[in-house]
Every structure is written in C-alpha cells, then in structure tokens.
Biotite code that builds the C-alpha atoms (Angstrom):
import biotite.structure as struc

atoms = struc.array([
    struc.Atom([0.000, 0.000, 0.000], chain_id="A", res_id=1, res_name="UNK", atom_name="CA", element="C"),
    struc.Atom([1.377, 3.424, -1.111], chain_id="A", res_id=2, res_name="UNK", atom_name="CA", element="C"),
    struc.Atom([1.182, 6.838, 0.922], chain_id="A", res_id=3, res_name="UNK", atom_name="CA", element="C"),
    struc.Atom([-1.751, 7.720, -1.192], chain_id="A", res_id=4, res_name="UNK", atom_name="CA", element="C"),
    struc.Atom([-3.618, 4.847, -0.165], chain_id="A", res_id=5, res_name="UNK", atom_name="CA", element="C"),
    struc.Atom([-3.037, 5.028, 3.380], chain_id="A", res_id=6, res_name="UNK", atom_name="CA", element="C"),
    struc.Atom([-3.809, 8.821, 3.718], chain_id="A", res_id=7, res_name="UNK", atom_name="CA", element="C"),
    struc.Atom([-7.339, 8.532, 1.720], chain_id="A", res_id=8, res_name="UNK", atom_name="CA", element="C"),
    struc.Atom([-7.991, 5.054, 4.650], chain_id="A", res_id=9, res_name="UNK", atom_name="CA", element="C"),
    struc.Atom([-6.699, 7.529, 7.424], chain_id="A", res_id=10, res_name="UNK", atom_name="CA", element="C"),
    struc.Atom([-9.265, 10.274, 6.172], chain_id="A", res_id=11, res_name="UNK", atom_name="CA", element="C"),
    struc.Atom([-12.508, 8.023, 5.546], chain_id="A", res_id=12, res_name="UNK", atom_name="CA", element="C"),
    struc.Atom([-11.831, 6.417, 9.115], chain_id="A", res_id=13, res_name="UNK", atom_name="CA", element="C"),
    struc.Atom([-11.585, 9.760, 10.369], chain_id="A", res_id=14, res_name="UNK", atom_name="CA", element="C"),
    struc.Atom([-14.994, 10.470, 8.690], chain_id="A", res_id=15, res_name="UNK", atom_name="CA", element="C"),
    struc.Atom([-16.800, 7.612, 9.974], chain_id="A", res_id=16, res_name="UNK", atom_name="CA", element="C"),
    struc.Atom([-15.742, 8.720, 14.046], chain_id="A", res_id=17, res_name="UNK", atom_name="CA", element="C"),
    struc.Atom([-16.807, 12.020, 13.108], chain_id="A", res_id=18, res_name="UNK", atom_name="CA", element="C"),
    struc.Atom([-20.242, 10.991, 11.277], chain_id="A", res_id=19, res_name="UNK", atom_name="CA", element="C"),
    struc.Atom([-20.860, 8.660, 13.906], chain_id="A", res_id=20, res_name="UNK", atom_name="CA", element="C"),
    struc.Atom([-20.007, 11.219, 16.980], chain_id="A", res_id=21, res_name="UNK", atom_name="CA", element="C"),
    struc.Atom([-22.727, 13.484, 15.536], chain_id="A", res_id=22, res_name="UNK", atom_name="CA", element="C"),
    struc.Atom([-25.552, 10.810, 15.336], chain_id="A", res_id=23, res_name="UNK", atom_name="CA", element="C"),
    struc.Atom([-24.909, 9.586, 18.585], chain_id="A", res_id=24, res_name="UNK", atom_name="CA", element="C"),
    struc.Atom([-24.881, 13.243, 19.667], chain_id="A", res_id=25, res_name="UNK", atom_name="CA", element="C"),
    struc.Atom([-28.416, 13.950, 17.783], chain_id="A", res_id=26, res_name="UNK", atom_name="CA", element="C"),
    struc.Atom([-30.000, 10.718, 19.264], chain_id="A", res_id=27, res_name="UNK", atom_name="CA", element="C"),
    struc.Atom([-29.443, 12.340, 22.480], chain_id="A", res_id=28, res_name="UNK", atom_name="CA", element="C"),
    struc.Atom([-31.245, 15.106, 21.528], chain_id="A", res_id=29, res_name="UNK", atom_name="CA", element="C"),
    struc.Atom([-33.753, 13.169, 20.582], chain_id="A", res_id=30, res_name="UNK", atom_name="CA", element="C"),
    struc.Atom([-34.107, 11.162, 23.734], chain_id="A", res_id=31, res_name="UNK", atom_name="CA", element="C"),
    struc.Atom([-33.982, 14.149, 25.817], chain_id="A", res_id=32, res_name="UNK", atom_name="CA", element="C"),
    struc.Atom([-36.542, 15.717, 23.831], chain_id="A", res_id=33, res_name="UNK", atom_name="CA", element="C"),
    struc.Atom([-38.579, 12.056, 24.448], chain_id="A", res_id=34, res_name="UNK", atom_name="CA", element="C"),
    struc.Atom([-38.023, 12.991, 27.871], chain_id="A", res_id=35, res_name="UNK", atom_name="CA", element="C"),
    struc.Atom([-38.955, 16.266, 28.328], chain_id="A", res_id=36, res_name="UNK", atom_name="CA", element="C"),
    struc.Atom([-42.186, 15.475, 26.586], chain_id="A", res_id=37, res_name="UNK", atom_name="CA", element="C"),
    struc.Atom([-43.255, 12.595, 28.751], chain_id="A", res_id=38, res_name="UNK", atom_name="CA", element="C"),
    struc.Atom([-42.098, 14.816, 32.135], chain_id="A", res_id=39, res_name="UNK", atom_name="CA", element="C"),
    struc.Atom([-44.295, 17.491, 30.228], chain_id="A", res_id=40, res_name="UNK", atom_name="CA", element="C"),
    struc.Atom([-47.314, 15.482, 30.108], chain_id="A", res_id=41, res_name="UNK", atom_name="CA", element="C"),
    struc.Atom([-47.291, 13.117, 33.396], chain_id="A", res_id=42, res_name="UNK", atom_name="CA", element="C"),
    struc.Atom([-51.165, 13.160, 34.871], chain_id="A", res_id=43, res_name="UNK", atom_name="CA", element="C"),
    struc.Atom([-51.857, 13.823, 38.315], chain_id="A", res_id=44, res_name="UNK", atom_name="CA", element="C"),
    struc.Atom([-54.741, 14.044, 40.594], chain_id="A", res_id=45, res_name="UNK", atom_name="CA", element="C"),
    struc.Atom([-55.448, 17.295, 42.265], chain_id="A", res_id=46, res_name="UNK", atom_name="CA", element="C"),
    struc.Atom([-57.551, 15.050, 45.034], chain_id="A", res_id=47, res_name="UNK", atom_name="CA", element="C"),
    struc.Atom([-58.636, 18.452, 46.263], chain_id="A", res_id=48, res_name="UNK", atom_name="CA", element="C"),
    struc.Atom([-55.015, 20.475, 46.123], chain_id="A", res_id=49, res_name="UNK", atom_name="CA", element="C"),
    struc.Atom([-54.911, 23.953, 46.671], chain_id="A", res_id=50, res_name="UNK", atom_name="CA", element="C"),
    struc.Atom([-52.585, 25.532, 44.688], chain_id="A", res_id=51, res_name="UNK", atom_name="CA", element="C"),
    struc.Atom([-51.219, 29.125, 46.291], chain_id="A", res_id=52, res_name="UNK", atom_name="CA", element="C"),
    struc.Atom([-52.114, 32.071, 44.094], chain_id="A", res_id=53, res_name="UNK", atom_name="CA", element="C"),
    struc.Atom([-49.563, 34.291, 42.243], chain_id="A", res_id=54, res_name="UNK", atom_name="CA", element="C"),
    struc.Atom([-50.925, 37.606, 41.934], chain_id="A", res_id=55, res_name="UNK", atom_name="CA", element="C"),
    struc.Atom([-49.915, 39.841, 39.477], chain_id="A", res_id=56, res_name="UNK", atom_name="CA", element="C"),
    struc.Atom([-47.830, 42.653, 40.292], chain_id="A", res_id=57, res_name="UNK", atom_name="CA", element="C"),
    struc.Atom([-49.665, 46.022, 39.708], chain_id="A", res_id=58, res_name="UNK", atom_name="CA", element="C"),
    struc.Atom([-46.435, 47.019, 37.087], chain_id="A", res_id=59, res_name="UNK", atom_name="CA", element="C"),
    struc.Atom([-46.452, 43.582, 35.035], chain_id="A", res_id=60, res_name="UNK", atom_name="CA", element="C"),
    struc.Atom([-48.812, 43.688, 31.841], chain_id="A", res_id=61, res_name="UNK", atom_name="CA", element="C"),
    struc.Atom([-51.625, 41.000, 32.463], chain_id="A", res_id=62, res_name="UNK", atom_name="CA", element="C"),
    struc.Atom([-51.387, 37.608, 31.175], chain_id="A", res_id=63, res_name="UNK", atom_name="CA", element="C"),
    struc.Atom([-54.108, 35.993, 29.150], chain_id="A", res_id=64, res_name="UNK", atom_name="CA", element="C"),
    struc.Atom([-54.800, 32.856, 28.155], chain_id="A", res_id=65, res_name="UNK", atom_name="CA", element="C"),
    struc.Atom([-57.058, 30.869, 25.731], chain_id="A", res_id=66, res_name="UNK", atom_name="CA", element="C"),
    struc.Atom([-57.208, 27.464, 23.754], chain_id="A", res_id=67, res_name="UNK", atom_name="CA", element="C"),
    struc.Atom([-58.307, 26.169, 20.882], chain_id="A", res_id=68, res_name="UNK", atom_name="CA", element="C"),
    struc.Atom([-59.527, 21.868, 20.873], chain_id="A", res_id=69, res_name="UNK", atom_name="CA", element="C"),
    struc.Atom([-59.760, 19.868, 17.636], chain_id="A", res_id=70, res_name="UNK", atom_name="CA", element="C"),
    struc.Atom([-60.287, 16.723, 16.552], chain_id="A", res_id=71, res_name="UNK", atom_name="CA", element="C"),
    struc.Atom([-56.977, 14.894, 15.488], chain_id="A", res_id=72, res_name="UNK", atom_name="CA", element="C"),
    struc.Atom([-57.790, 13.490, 11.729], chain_id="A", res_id=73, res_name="UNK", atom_name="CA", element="C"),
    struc.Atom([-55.648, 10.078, 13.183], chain_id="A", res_id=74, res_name="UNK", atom_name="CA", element="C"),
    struc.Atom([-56.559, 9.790, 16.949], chain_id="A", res_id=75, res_name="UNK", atom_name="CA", element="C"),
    struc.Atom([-57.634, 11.619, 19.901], chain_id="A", res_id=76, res_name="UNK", atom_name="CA", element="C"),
    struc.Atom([-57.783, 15.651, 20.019], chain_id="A", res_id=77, res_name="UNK", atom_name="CA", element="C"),
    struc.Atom([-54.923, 18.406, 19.601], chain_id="A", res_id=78, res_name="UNK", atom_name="CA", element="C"),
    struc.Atom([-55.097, 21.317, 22.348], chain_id="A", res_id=79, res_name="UNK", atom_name="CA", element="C"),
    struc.Atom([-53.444, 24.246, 21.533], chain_id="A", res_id=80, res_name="UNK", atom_name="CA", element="C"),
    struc.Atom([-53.030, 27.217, 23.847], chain_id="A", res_id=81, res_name="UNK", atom_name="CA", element="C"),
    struc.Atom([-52.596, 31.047, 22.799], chain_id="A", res_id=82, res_name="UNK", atom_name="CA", element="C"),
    struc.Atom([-51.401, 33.503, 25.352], chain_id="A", res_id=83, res_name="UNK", atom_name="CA", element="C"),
    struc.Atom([-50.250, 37.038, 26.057], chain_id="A", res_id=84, res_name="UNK", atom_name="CA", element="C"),
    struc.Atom([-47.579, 39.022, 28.315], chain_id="A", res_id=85, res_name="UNK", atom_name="CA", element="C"),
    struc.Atom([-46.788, 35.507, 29.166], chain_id="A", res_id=86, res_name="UNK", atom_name="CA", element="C"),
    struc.Atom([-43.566, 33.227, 27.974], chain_id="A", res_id=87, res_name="UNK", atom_name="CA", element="C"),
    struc.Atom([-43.331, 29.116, 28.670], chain_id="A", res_id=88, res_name="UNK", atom_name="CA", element="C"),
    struc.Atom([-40.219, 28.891, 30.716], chain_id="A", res_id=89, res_name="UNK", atom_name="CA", element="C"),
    struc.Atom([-39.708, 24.311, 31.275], chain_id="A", res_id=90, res_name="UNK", atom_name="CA", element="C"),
    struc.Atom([-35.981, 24.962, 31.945], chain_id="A", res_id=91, res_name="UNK", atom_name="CA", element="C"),
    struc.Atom([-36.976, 27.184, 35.292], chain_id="A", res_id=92, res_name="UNK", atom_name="CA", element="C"),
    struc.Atom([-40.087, 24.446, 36.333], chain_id="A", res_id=93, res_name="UNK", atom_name="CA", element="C"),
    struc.Atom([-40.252, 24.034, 40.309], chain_id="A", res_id=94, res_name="UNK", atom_name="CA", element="C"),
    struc.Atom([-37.592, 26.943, 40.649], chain_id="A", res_id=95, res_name="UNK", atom_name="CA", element="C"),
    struc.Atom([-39.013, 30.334, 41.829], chain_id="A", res_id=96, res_name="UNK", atom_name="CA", element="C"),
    struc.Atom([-42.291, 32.251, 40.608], chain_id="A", res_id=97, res_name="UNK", atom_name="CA", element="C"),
    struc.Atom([-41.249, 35.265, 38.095], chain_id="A", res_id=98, res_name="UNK", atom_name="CA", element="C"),
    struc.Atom([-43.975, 37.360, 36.824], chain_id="A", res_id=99, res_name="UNK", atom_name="CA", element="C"),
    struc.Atom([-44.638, 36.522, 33.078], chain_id="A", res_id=100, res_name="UNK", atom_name="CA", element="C"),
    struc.Atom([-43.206, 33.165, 32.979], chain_id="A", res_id=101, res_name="UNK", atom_name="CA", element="C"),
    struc.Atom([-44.015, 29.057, 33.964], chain_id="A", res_id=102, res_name="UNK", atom_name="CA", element="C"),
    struc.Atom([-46.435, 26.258, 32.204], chain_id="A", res_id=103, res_name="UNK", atom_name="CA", element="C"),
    struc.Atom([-49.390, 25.846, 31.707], chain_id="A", res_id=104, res_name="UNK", atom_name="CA", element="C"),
    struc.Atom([-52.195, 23.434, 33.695], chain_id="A", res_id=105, res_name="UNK", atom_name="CA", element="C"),
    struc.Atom([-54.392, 21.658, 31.907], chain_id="A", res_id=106, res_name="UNK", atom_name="CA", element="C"),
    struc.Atom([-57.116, 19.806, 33.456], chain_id="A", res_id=107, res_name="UNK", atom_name="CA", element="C"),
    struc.Atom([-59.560, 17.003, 31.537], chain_id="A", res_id=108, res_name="UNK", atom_name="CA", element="C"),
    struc.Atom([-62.222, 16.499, 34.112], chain_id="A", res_id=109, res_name="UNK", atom_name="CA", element="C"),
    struc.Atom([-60.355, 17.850, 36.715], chain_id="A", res_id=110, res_name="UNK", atom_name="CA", element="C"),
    struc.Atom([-56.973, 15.412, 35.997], chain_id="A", res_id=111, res_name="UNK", atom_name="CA", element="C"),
    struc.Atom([-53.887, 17.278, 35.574], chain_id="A", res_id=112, res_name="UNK", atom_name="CA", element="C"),
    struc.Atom([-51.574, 17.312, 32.953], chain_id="A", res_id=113, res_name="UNK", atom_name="CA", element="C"),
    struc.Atom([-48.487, 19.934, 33.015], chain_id="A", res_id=114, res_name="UNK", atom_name="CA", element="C"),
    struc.Atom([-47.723, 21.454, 29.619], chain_id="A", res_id=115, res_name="UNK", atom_name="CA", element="C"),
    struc.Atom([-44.687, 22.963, 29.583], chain_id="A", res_id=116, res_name="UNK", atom_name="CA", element="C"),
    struc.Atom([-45.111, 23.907, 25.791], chain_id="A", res_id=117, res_name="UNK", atom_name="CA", element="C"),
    struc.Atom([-48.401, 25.626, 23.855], chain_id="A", res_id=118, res_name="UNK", atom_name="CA", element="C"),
    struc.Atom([-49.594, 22.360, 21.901], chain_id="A", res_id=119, res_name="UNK", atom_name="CA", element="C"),
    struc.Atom([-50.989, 18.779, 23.633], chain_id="A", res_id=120, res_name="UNK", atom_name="CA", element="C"),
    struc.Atom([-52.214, 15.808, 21.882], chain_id="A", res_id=121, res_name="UNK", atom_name="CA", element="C"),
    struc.Atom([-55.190, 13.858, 24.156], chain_id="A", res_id=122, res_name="UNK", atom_name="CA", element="C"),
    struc.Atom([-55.011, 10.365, 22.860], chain_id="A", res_id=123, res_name="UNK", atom_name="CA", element="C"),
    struc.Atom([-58.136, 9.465, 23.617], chain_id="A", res_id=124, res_name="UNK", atom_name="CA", element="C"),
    struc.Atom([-61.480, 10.473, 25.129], chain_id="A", res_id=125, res_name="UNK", atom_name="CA", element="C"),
    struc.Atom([-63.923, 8.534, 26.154], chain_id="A", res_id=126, res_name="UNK", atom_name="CA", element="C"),
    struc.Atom([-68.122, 8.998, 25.323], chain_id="A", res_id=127, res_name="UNK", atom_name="CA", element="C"),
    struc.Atom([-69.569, 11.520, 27.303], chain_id="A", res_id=128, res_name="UNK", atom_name="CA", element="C"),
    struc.Atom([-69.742, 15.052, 28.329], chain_id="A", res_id=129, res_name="UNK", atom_name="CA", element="C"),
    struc.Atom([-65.922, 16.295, 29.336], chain_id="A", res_id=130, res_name="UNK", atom_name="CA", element="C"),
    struc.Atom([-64.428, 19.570, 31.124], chain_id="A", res_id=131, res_name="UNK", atom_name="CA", element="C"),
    struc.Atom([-61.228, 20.854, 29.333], chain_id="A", res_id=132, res_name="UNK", atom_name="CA", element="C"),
    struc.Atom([-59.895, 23.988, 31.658], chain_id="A", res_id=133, res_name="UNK", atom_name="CA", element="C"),
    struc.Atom([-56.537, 25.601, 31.051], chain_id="A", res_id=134, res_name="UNK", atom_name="CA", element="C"),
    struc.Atom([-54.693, 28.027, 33.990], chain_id="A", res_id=135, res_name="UNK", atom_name="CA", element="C"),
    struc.Atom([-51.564, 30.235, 33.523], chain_id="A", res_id=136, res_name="UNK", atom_name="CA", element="C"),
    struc.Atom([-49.102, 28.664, 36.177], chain_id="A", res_id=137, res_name="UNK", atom_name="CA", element="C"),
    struc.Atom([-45.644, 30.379, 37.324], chain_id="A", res_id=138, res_name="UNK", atom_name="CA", element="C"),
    struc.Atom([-42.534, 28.497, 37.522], chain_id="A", res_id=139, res_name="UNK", atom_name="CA", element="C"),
    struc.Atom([-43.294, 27.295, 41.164], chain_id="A", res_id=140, res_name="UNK", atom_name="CA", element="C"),
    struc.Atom([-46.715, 25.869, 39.658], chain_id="A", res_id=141, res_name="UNK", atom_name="CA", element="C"),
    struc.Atom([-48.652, 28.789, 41.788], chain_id="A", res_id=142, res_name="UNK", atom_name="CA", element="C"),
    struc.Atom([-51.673, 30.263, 39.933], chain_id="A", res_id=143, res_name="UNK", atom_name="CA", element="C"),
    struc.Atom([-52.028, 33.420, 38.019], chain_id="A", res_id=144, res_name="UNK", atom_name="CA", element="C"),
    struc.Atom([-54.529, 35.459, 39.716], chain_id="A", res_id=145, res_name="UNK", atom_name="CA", element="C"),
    struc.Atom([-55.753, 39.089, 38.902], chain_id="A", res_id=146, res_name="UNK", atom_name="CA", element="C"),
    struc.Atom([-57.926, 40.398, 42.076], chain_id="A", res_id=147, res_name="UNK", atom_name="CA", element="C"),
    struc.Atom([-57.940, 36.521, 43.073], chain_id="A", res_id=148, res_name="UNK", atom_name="CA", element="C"),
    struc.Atom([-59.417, 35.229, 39.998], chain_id="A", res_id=149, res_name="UNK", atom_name="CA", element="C"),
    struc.Atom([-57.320, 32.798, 38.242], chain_id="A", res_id=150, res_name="UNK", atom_name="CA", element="C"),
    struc.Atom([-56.423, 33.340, 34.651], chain_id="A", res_id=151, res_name="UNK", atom_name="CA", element="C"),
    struc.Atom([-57.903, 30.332, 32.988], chain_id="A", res_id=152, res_name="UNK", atom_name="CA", element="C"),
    struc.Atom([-60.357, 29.341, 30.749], chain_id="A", res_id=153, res_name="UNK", atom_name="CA", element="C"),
    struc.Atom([-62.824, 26.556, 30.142], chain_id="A", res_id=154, res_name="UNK", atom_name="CA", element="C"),
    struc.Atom([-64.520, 24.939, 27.122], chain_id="A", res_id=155, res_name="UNK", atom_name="CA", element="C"),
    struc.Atom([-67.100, 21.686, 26.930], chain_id="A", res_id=156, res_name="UNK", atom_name="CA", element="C"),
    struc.Atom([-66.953, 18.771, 24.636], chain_id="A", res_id=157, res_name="UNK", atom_name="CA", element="C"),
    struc.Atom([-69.276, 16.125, 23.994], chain_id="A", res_id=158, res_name="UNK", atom_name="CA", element="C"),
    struc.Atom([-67.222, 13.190, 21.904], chain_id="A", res_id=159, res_name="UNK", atom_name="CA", element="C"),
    struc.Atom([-70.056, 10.502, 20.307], chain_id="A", res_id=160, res_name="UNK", atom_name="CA", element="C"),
])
C-alpha cells in the first residue's frame, strides 16, 4: 500500500468517528426531547389540592390565556393554547415564581396534565360530556390570579 492509499484510509476512518459522533450526539437530543415530553405530560390528581395564588404585580402587563380543541384526523384531540404578556419557561419548572413566565395546567375532568409547551395531543377520550380547563401557572406551579381570579379558561366537549 502506497502513501496515497493510506492517507485517503486515514481520512474516511476519520470520517466515519466524526459521522458517527454526531448521530450519537443527535439521538441524544432526541431522547432528551422524548423525555422532556413525557415529564411534560405526566397526569396527576389534584384530590382536592390547593394551589397558592400568584398575583400579578400592579407594574407587570396582564397575562391571558385561551385554547383552541380539535379533533386529530388520526386519533384523539390536539389542544393548543394562545397567550399574552406571558412566555413558557420548562428549563426554570419548580424553581421560583417570576412574573410573566411558567407552564401551563391543563385539566380534563379535573386530571392534571403539566404542559410545559403551547400544543398537547389527548389520545383518547372517552363517550360523554368532558371539562377541558386551562390556567396560567408560574414556575413554582402557583396560579395566576388578577384580584384573586385565576387566569384560565374553560370549554365543553361532547365526543359521540
């Protein structure tokens, strides 16, 4: 084998640590974006909870929230949440309250479900009359209130 030879060997195994570096590197992206999605989206029971209010400092714009539900054309129902003077924070979630920032709570017949992002998919429903609420939560999880009403909102859905 010449010097030509060996250098062009030398360079493609160099290529194939380098190639492969990166996809192992972008699989763990992927996994921790798995992750964050299925921390994002554990259910909980409130079993009668009280979460502590966060009231809305007199100088912070007020946050608003609202949501939109649709029927997936696969499976199960997409929510997707629109608010204002408000920014989803998941890297500060459990950490301290600031005003403007956290998750959102979203509750399907009162069972809670943490969205740390604007968008949910509901796999399935069953028959029946069900209660989708939403609430603007700080980083702590404590409610946004304005004169101790919490910023939420509410729709119905009947699913045949």
């Amino acid at each position: 084998m010449n010097k030509h030879s060996s250098m062009i060997i030398s360079l493609l195994i160099l290529a194939v640590i380098i190639l492969g570096s990166i996809a192992i590197v972008q699989n763990k992206n992927i996994q921790d974006a798995k992750q964050s999605y299925t921390i994002g989206s554990t259910s909980m029971e409130m079993s009668g909870m009280q979460l502590k209010p966060f009231n809305v400092p007199a100088d912070e714009p007020v946050p608003t929230i609202a949501f939109t539900i649709t029927k997936d054309t696969m499976d199960g129902y997409d929510v997707h949440v629109t608010t204002t003077n408000f920014t989803f924070t998941p890297d500060q979630l459990n950490l301290a309250p600031v005003a403007g920032d956290g998750h959102v709570h979203l509750y399907i017949d009162n069972k809670l479900i943490v969205m740390l992002a604007p968008w949910f998919h509901i796999d399935t429903l069953a028959p029946g009359t069900h209660t989708i609420r939403v609430s603007l939560n700080n980083n702590d999880h404590s409610v946004y209130t304005v004169n101790g009403n919490p910023i939420q909102a509410e729709q119905t859905i009947t699913v045949k």
